[in-house]
N, C-alpha and C positions, 0 to 999 in steps of 0.2 A: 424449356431447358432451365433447369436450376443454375441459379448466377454464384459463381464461390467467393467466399467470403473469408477474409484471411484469418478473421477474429472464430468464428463459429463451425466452421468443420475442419476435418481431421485434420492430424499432423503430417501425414506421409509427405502430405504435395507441399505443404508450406516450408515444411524444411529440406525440401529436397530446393525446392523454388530458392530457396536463401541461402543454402552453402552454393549454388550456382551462380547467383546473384553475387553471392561475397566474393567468387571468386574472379570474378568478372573485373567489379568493382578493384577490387588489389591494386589493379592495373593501369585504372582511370582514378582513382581517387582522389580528391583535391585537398589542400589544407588551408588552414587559414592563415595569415603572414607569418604569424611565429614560428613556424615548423613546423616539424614532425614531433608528436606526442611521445616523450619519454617513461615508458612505463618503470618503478624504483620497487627493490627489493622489500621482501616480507619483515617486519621484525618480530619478535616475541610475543608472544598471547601474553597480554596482562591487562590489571582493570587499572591503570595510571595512565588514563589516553592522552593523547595530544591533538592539536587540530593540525594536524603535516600532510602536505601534498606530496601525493603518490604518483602521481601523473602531472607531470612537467610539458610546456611549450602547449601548441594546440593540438586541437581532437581534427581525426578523421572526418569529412564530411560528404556523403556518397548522396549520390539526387535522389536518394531514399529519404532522409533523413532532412533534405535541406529545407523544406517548407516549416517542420517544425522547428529546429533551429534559427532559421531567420525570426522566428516568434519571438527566441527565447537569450536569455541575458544567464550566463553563469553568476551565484552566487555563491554565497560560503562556501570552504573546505570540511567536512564531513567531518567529524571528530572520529576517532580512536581507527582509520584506517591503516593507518602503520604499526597498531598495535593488535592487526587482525579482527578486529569487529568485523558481521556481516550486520549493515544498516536495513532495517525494514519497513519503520514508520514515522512519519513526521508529522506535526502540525503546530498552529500558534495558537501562544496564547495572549490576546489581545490586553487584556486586564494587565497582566503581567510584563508583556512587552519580551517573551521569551519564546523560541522554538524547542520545542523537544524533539529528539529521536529514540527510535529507540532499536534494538538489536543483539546482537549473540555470538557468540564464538563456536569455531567446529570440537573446541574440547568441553572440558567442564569448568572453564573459566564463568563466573557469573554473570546472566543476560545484563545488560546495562540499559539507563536510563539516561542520554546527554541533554546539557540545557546549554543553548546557545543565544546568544540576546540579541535584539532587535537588529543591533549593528553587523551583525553575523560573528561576533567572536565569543569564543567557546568557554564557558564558565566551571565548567565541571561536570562529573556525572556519578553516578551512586551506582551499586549491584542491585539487584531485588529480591528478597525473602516473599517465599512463599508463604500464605496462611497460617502453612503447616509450620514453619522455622527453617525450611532446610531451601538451601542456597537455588536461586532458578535457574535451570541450564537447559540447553536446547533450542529448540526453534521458539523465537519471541517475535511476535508478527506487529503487527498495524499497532499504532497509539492514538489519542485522543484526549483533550482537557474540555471538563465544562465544571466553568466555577472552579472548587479548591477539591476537584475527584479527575484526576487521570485513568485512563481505560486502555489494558494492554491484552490486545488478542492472542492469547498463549495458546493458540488450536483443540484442548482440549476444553477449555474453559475463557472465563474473560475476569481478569485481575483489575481491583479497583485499589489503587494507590493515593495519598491524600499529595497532593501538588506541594501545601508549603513545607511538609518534610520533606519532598525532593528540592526544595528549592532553599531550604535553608544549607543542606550540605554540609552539615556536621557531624554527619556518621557516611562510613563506606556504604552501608547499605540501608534500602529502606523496606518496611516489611508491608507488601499486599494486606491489604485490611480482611478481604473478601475473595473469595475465585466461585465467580458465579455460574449457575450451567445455563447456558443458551440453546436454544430450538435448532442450531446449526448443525449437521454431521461435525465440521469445523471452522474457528473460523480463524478467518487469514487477516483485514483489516478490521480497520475501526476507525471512526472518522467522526467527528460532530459536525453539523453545521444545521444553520437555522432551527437550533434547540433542539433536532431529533439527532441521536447516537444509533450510526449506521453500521454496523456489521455484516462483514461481506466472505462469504465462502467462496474457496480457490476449485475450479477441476481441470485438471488438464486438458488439451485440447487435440485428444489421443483417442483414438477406437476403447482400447482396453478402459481407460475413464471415463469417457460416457456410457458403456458398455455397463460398468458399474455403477451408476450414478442413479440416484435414490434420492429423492422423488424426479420423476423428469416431468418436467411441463413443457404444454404442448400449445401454440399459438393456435385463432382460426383458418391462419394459412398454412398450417402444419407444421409450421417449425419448432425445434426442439429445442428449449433451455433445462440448461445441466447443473446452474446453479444459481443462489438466492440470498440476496441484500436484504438483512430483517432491521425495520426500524424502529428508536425505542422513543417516544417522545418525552423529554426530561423533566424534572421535578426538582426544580429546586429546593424545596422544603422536604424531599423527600430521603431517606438512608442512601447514600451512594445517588442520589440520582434519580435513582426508578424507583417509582411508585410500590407501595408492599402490596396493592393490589393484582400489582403484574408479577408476583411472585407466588406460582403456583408449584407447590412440595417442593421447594428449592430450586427451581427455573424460572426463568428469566423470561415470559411471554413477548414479544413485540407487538407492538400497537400497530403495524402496517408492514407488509415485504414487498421486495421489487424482485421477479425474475431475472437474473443477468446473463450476460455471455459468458463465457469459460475464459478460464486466464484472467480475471479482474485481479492485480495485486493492488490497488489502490480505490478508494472512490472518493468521491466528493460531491458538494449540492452548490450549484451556485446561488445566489441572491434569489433569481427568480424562482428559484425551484429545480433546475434543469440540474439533474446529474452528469459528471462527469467519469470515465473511467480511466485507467492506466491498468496495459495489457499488453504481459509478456509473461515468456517461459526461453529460457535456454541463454547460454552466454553466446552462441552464435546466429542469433537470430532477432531480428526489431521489432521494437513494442510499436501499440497502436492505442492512442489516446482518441478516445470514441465518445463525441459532443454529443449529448441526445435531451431528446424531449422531454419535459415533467412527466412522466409518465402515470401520477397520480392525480393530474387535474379530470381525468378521466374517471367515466365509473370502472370498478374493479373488474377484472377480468373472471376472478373466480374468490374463493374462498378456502383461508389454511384452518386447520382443526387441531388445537392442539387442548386436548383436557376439554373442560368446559368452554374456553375461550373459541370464537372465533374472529379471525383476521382477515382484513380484506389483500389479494392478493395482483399485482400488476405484473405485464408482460413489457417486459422492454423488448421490443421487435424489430428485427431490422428497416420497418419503414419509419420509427420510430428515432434512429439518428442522423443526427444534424451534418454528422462530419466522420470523418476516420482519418486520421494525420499519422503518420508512422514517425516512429523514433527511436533515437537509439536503443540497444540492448538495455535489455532486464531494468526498465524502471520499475520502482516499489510505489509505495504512497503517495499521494498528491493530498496537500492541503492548501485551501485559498489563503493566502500571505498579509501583512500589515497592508496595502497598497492595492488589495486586491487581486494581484495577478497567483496563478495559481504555482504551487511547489514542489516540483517532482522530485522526489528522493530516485536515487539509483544503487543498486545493489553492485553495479558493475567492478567500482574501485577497491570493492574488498579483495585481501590478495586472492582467496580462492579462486576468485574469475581474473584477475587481474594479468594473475603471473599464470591463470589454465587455459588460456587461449581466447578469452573475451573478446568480442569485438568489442574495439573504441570504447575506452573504458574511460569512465565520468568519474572524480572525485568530488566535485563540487554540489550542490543543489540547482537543479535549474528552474530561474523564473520564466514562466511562460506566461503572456500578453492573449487570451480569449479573443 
């Protein structure tokens, strides 16, 4: 009998499972001494953020949720919440002693770029110019710093931004140097850590999405992954980062890929190697932060073909993780923090999900303790 797996097939049962669940829960649900969480009105799309809590007293805590929570310690307040940003990527940067995020509005208000300093308070944030000149709008995904090059997963392409013109913040906006093509259908994050630049493709976790999902790989125990983490190993002396040898007719080869599960909106490497994800879809249903094995200490599973290039390619397989821990709705990116513990950004506090019926909706970043 096949074991279900709440990360890797379909959606019908998982979301049936969790509006039942939720609904259950309403009724049992416990809070922490402060109260009850007050969720506060929308204000104005602009690019003049502030760091304001949108979510007053404490959060919800359903025995779903409590084993990751008891891990994890609220930090900062999320910048440009009140001002409607939807947040999508986070990481630090060590050298610097600064968090970035990064994120988007549902109009044509320009994607933004926040820097937050080591102490968690909020320093400013820029808009971004595309390549081309013309203002970025839409979905702006996962962020990344290595050295003085920022990396923004804009789904059709990956934007390479120089750090200390974001960080100087003396113009509203700053302009993309570069939007490079990558080997991904799209991608969602981007993440640095232990000098490779991870890029990680979203598929839903739905019939009709795997249904469409191009290339599917196939483990030896048969199971099917829908999508694919490609890794770039960095170059410091090199244009942006990556090497011009990995720049074949204007794309962007990777030096290694990782097969993943569906729903990754985050990823991360720890120290020793071992990746971690952050996995959700829906504002009424719980992510699953999924500890797993180096999957690359192993030899390759198979092999990608891209042009001349060939890539060694690994299966992350369900017997291949460590852990599966559920947590609140719609976390986005996770990066490892100044201290080590790792930083899960949550999409949930933008008003979209806040004030559309979001479960237990997070304003904060949450550190979580491995």
């Amino acid at each position: 009998m096949k074991n279900f797996d709440p990360v890797w097939d379909y959606d019908y049962l998982k979301k049936a499972v969790s509006y039942v669940l939720a609904a259950i829960l309403s009724l049992f649900a416990f809070a922490l001494p402060k109260g009850d969480a007050v969720i506060l009105p929308a204000g104005e799309p602009t690019t003049a953020l502030t760091q304001t809590e949108v979510v007053t007293g404490s959060h919800a805590c359903d025995p779903q949720t409590a084993v990751f929570l008891k891990r994890a310690e609220t930090g900062f307040v999320v910048p440009g919440l009140a001002e409607g940003l939807i947040p999508q990527g986070i990481c630090y940067d060590d050298a610097h002693g600064v968090y970035l995020i990064s994120g988007y509005f549902e109009d044509d208000t320009p994607s933004q770029i926040c820097v937050v300093n080591k102490a968690g308070t909020f320093t400013g944030s820029v808009g971004v110019i595309t390549p081309g000149g013309k203002r970025s709008t839409g979905h702006f995904g996962g962020v990344a710093v290595y050295r003085d090059w920022v990396y923004v997963a804009n789904t059709e392409n990956l934007y390479v931004l120089s750090l200390p013109e974001i960080l100087a913040a003396d113009a509203d906006f700053v302009q993309a140097k570069v939007a490079l093509q990558t080997c991904l259908p799209a991608t969602s994050g981007a993440e640095v850590a232990n000098g490779v630049l991870w890029l990680t493709q979203f598929t839903e976790n739905s019939g009709k999405s795997v249904k469409a999902a191009d290339p599917v790989y196939q483990t030896k125990f048969g199971h099917k992954l829908y999508a694919r983490a490609d890794g770039y190993v960095l170059d410091a002396d090199a244009p942006f980062g990556i090497r011009e040898s990995h720049l074949i007719d204007g794309v962007a080869i990777p030096d290694k890929a990782i097969a993943i599960p569906n729903e990754v909106q985050g990823m991360t490497t720890l120290p020793d190697g071992a990746p971690v994800f952050s996995c959700s879809y829906g504002r009424g249903m719980r992510s699953f932060v999924l500890l797993c094995k180096d999957v690359t200490d192993r030899k390759a599973d198979e092999t990608l073909t891209f042009g001349a290039a060939q890539v060694p390619l690994w299966h992350c397989r369900l017997v291949d993780r460590k852990a599966t821990i559920t947590a609140p709705p719609m976390l986005q990116e996770v990066c490892v923090g100044p201290d080590g513990r790792l930083c899960f950004l949550s999409e949930s506090g933008a008003a979209k999900y806040r004030l559309g019926g979001g479960l237990d909706p997070f304003d904060e970043v949450l550190f979580w303790t491995v």
